[in-house]
N, C-alpha and C positions, 0 to 999 in steps of 0.2 A: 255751883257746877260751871266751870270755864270751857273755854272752844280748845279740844286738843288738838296741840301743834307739836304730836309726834311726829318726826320725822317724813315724809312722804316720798317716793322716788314719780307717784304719777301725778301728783301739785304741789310740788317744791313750794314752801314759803318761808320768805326771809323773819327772821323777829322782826322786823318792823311790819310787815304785811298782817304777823297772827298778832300784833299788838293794836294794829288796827280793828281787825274783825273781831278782838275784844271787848272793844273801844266799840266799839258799833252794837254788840251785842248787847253790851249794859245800857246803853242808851237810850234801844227798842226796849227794854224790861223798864225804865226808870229814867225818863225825857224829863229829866230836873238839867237846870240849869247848870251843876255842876257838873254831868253826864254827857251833856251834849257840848258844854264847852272843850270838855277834852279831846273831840273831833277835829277841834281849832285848827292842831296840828299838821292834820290832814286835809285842812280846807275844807272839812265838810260838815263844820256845826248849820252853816244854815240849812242845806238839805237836810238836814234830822229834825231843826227846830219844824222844816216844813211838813215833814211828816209823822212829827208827834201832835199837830192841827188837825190833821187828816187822816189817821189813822191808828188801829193799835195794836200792838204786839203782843203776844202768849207762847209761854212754851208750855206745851200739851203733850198730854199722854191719850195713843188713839188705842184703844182694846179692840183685839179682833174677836172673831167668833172662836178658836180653840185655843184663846188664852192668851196670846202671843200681844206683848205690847210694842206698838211701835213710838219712838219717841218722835217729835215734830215740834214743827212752831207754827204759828197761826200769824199774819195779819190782817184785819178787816176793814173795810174802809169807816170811818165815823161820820154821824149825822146823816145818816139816810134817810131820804123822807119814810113816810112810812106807805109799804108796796110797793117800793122801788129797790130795783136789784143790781147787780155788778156781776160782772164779769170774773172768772178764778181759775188761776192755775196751778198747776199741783207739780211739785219738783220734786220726785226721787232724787235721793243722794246720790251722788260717785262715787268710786271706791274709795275713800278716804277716809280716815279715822277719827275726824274731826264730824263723820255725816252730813246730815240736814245742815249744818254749819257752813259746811261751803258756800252755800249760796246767800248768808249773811250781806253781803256787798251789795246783794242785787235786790233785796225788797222792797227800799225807798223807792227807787226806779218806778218798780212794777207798782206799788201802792200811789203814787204819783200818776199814774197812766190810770188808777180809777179800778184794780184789780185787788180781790181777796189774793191773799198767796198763801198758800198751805204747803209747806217743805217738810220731809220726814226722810228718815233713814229704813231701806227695808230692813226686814228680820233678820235679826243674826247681825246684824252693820253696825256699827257706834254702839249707843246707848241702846238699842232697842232689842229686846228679848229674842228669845228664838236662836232656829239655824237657818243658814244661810243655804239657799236655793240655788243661786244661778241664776235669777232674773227665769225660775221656772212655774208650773202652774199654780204653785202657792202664793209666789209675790205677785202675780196674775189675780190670784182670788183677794189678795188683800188689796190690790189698787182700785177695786170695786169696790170694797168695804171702806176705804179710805174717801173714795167719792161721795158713797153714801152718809159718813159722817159728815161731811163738806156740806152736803145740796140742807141737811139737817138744819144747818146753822143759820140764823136770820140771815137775810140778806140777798142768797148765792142765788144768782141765776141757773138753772141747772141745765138749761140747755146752752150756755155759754161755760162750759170748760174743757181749758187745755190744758197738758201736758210738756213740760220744759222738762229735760235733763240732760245729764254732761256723762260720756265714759256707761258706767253701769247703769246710771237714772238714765240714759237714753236707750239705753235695751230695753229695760223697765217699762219705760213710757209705750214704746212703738208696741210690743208683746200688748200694753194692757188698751193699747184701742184699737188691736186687732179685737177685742174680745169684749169691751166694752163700747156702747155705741153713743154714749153718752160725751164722748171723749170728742169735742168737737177739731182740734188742731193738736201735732205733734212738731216741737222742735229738737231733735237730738243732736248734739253737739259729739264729736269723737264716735260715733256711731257702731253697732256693728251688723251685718244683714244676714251672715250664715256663721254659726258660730262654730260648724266644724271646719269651712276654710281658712278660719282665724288661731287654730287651733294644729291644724296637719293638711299641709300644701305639697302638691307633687309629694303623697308619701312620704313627708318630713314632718316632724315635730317642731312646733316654733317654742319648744321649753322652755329658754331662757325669759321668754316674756310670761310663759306659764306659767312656773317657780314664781316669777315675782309677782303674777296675782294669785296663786295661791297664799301666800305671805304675808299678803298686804290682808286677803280674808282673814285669813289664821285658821289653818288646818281645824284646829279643836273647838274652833266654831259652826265647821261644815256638817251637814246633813249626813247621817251614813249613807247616803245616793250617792250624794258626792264626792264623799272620801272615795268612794271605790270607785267611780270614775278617776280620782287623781290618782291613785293607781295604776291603773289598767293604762292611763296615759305615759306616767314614767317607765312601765315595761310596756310601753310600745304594742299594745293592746288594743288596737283601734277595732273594735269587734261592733256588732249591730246591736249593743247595750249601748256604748260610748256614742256611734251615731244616732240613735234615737233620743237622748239625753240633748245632743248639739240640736237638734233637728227640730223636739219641740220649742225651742229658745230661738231660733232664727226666725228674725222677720221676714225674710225670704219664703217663708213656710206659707206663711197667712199672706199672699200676697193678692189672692182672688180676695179674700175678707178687705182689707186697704179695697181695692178697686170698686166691689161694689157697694161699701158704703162712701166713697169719692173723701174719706179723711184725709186732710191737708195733711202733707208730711216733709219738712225740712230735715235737710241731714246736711252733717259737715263731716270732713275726713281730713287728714293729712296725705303728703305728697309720701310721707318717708315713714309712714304710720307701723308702729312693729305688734303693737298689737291684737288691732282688727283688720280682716281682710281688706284692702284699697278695691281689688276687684270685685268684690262681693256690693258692697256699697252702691261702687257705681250699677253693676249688672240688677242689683234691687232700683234701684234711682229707674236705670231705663223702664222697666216693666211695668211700672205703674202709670196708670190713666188716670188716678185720681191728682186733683192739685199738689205739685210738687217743690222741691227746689232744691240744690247740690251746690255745696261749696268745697273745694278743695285747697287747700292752703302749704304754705311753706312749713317744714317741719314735721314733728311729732304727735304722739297722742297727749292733745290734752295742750298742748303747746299754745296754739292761738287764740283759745276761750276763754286761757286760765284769768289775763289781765280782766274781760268784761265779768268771770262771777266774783272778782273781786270790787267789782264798780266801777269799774274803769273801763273805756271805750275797745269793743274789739269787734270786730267782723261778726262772726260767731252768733253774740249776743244780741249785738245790735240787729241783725235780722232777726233772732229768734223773736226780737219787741217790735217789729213793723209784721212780722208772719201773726203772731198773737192779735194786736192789735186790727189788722185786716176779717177775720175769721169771728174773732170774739169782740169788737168793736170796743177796745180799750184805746187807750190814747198813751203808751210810756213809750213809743217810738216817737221818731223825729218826723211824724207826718208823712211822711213817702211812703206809699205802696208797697207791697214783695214786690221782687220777681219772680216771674217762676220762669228758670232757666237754670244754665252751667256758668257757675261762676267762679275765677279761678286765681291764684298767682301764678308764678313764674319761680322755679327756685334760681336763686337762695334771695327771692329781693319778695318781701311783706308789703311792700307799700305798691307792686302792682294789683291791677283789678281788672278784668280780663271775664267778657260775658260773652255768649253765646245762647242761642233760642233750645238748641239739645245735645247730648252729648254726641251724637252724628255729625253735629253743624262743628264741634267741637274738634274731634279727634282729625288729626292731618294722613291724607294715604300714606299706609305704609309703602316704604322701598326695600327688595331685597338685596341683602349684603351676601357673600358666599364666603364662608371660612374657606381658606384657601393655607398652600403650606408658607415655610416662610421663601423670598427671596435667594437664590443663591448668596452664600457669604454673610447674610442674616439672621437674628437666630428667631424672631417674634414672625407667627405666623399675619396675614393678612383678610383683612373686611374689604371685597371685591367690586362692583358693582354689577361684572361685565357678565360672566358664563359661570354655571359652575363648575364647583371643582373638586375631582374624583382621585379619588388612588394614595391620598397621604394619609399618615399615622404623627400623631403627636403623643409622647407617652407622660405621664406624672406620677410623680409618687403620692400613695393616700400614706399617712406617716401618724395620722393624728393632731397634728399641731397645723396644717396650712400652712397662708403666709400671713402677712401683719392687715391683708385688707379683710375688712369683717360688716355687716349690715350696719350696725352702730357699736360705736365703742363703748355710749354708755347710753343704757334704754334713758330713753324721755331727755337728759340732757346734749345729746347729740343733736339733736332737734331742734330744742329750744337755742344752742351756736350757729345753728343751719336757719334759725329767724333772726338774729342777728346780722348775716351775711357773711357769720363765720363758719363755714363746712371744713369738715376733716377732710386730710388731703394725706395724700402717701407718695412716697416716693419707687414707682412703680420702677426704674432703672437697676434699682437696689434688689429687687426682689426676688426669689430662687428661681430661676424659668425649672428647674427640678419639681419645685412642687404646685406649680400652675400652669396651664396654657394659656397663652397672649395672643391675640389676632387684634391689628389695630388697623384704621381707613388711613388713606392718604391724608396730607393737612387738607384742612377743608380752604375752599380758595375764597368763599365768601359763608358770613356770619349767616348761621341753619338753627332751626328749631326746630329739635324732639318735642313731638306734642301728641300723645296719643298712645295706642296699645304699642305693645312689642313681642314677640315672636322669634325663640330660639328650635333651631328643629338640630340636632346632632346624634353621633350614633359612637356608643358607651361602650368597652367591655371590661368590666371591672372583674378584678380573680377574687373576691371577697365578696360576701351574702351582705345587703344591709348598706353598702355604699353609696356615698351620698356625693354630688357635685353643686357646686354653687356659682352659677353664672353672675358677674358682675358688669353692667356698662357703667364705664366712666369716660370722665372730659378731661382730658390727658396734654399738657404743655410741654410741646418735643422739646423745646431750650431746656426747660427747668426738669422733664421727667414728674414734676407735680400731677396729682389727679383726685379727683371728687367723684363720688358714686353719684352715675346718673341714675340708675334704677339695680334690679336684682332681681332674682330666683333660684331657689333650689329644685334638687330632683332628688330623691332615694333608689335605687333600686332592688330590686325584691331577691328573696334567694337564689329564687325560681333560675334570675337575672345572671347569678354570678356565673363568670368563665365564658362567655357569649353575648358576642357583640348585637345590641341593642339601641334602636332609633327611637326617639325620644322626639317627639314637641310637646312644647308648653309654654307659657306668657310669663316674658315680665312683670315686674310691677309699670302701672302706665307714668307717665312723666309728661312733665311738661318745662323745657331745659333749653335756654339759650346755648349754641356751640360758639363761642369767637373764628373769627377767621385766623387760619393759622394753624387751630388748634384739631386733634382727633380724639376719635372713637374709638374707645380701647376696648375686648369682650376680652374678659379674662374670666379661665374656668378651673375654680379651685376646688380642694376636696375638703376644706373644715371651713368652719366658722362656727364658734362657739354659743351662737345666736340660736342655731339648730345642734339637733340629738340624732345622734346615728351611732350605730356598733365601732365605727372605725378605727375609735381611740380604744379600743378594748385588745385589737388583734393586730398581728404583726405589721411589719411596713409589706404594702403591696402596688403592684399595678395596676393604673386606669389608662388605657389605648382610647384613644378620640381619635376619631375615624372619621372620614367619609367616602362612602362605598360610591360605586356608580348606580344611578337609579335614587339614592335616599339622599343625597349629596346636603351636605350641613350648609345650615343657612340661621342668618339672623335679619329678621325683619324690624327696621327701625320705621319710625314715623317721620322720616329726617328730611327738611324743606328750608330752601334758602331764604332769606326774608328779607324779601321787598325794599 
């Protein structure tokens, strides 16, 4: 039985990466000299020779109470005196087809720091039996059951375990030490905090990420609960079956549970996350009393953790093994403390690091812009700062198609360009003004930093039931007409809605975006993006009037501050 390296779209791996983690897997089953010298490769036979001294490996089958097996692998530490214990953590998979495998790269590590590791795939995932829940009250009751096999085994300290996971294993993790108390520390990496704002924001469907974890599960592995949720989601069904389903599954839920047993709880998220909700994360992050800690990064889901569960150094990880290490007294970090704070990059640059004591201490005031019409002799409307501004109509066509700007061109690998320091860019001069509104700031006269929430208030009247708008800020270069998505949001409007002009606020995604001097801020308000699901491509071409009346006058609220 090999690690499969079916395809992934949310942890891309090269043949050389799943030739590695094969190469690793045989190693831990079978630490012979030929096993481990074919690590050579990868520079890492002496880490294995060190922790086939020190420890041992098993792939295990865990039986639950009504039958359901999960697959996993075991490391334990070796030569323990005898009544003396260690430290264990327990890694739910990600979504990924390869499972509990994922986290292959990182057990040396942890078995080095002086930790049992127990890795497993929930039910229904890889190799392990069953359907697939949803990270719901089933794979809740088995990460109890899974504990309980753990504390069974010689050795485990049982009042020393924690819980790591990446994507799914960190919903997993958070859901099972809301409910288990035994669960002494949580790191979730790609996180998510409400799983119905990650799912339907402002009235809009985020489909296109939904189809691709529906996919990645495989339908005909889902629970009949679930099937008829994925349903009711693709006709647009969001009824109080669908939120009760999301609702049990948010850690947002249990969030008195988190505070008053003070469980330590890390979480990481992406800037440009398509996912899970960005705002949810942080809005769970704030509310908690208990020991915390928030990372946000450049890029996508799954994007900056992915190099550390391959063993390799990443942000991510590397806290996840000084937060362990602190809580459960292991040693696989580098010695240094957490913090517990906001810690951040800057897009599109990785190699910034950027802390803060809260996210309060964090976010910069916002300033209000006034959408305003355009210029005499002009045709793009304008980002104000002065008064607002009443009495104009900007009209667009909803046609179905939009224009060429969209959330990500391609889920999870747009991301991963955007850590690079390569972000898509459009050439916003080229664009139809027919099928989007444009309101851009004067050039900025000195270099400004968006850092913090954002706020669009505008007033709709779409002639179609089910219409949908998608506000975009971007960093826009007057020479060249090039531009990068500083952040987004959509809005749907309801039937109720159509034919009658309708005032609207709601929040971008938050950001944190150097501006050059020179350069603006472009709000451009389109009506598709295929990232989201709306009726619009179904019905004729129509009109959306963007308005602003006297009294509700449209405003976008940036976090925008010059810097020092």
């Amino acid at each position: 039985m090999s690690v499969d390296g079916t395809t992934d779209p949310f942890f891309p791996i090269e043949p050389d990466g799943l030739a590695k983690l094969e190469a690793i897997r045989e190693a831990l089953l079978d630490p012979s000299p030929r096993r481990i010298g074919r690590l050579d490769q990868w520079g890492l036979a002496d880490d294995y020779e060190v922790y086939a001294e020190i420890a041992g490996y098993a792939e295990v089958s865990l039986p639950m109470a009504d039958g359901t097996v999960l697959d996993a692998s075991l490391s334990i530490p070796r030569n323990l005196a005898p009544g003396q214990t260690c430290p264990a953590v327990i890694l739910p998979a990600p979504l990924i087809k390869m499972g509990h495998h994922a986290y292959l790269g990182m057990i040396a590590r942890w078995a080095q720091g002086g930790y049992a590791v127990l890795a497993y795939s929930q039910r229904g995932l890889a190799r392990s039996t069953g359907e697939i829940h949803v990270a719901g009250p089933q794979d809740v009751a088995d990460a109890t059951e899974v504990i309980d096999w753990l504390v069974a085994q010689d050795g485990i300290d049982p009042n020393r375990i924690g819980f790591f996971g990446a994507s799914y294993g960190a919903g997993t993790s958070l859901l099972a030490a809301a409910h288990d108390q035994r669960i002494k520390a949580v790191a979730g990496t790609s996180a998510w905090g409400d799983l119905l704002a990650s799912l339907y924001e402002n009235n809009t469907r985020h489909l296109a990420a939904f189809e691709a974890l529906v996919k990645m599960f495989g339908e005909d592995r889902c629970s009949k609960e679930f099937r008829g949720i994925i349903q009711k989601i693709r006709a647009n069904t969001i009824d109080d079956e669908v939120r009760e389903f999301a609702r049990v599954r948010s850690p947002r839920t249990y969030l008195e549970k988190y505070n008053e047993t003070a469980t330590p709880l890390l979480l990481t998220t992406t800037w440009h996350e398509t996912i899970f909700s960005v705002p949810a994360v942080i809005d769970f992050h704030n509310r908690l009393t208990a020991p915390k800690g928030l990372l946000i990064q450049v890029g996508d889901h799954g994007n900056a953790e992915f190099p550390g569960l391959a063993g390799l150094a990443s942000k991510p990880t590397d806290m996840a093994y000084r937060w362990m290490d602190h809580h459960l007294g292991g040693s696989a970090g580098d010695g240094q403390p957490p913090r517990f704070d906001v810690r951040s990059e800057l897009m599109f640059n990785p190699f910034s690091d950027l802390r803060h004591a809260t996210w309060d201490d964090y976010a910069l005031p916002k300033k209000r812009f006034h959408l305003a019409d355009a210029p005499a002799g002009q045709g793009d409307g304008q980002l104000t700062p002065d008064k607002p501004q009443a009495g104009w109509t900007r009209s667009v066509k909803a046609t179905g198609t939009g224009t060429d700007i969209v959330v990500a061109p391609k889920l999870i690998q747009t991301g991963m360009a955007e850590r690079l320091g390569l972000p898509h860019s459009y050439r916003t001069a080229e664009i139809d003004r027919g099928l989007a509104s444009f309101f851009a700031t004067a050039p900025l006269e000195q270099a400004s930093r968006v850092r913090g929430e954002l706020e669009l208030r505008v007033t709709v009247k779409p002639q179609q039931a089910d219409t949908t708008i998608v506000a975009y800020l971007l960093d826009t270069d007057p020479a060249t007409g090039r531009a990068q998505i500083v952040t987004h949001a959509p809005y749907t409007f309801t039937a109720e809605q159509a034919g009658r002009a309708t005032t609207v606020t709601f929040p971008l995604q938050p950001a944190d975006y150097v501006v050059a001097k020179g350069r603006r801020l472009q709000l451009v308000i389109d009506t598709h993006d295929p990232f989201f699901a709306y009726d619009n491509t179904t019905t004729p071409v129509s009109t959306i009037d963007i308005t602003s009346p006297k009294g509700t006058e449209s405003y976008l609220d940036i976090p925008l501050h010059p810097i020092d």
